[in-house]
N, C-alpha and C positions, 0 to 999 in steps of 0.2 A: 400523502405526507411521507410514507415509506421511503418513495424515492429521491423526494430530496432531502430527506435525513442521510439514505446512503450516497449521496453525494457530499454532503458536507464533510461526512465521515471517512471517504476518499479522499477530500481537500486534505483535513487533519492529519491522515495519516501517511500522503506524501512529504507534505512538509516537516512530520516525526520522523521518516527516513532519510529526509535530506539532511536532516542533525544527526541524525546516527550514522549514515555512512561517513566512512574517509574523504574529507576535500570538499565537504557538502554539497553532491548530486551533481545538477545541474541547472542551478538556480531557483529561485522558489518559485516562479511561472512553473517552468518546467517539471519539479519534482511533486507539485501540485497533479500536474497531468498526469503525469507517470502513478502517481498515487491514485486515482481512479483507475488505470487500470490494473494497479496491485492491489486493490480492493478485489476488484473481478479475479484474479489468478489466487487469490488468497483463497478465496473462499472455495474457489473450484476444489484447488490445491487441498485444502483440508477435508474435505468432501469424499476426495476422492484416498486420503487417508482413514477414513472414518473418525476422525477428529472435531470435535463439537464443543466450542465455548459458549455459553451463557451469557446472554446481557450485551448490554450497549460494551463493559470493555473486553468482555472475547471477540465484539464484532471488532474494535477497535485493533484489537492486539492483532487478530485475523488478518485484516488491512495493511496492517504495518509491514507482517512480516512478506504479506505478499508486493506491497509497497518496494520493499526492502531487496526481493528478489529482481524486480523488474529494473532497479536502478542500479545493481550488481549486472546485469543481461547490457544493460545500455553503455555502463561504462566499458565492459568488454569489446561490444563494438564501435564505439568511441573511436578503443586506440589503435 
C-alpha cells in the first residue's frame, strides 16, 4: 500500500506544480510525470538537507517542491 500511496502522491503533486509554475509546466500528462519524479528528488533533496516533515502533508509539500524543481530543470531545457 505504501507504494501506491506514494504514487498517488507524486500524481498530486505534479499537477500542484504544474499550477504553481509560470505557463503551467507541460501539460498535465506530463507534469503528472514529472511530479513522480519530484517526489523522488524531493525527498532525496531534503534527506540530504537534513530536513524532515511529518505526515502525509510534509510528504506532500516534499513532493511538491521537489515537483517544482524538476519542472524548473525541464523548462530550462526546453528553451
Amino acid at each position: 500500500m505504501g507504494i501506491i500511496f506514494s504514487l498517488l502522491l507524486g500524481c498530486l503533486a505534479g499537477f500542484c506544480a504544474g499550477k504553481l509554475m509560470k505557463g503551467g509546466g507541460f501539460g498535465i500528462i506530463m507534469n503528472i510525470v514529472l511530479g513522480l519524479f519530484g517526489g523522488v528528488l524531493g525527498g532525496w533533496l531534503f534527506d540530504m538537507l537534513g530536513i524532515s516533515w511529518g505526515g502525509i502533508l510534509g510528504q506532500l509539500g516534499t513532493a511538491i517542491i521537489g515537483a517544482v524543481v524538476i519542472l524548473w530543470i525541464a523548462s530550462l531545457i526546453k528553451k
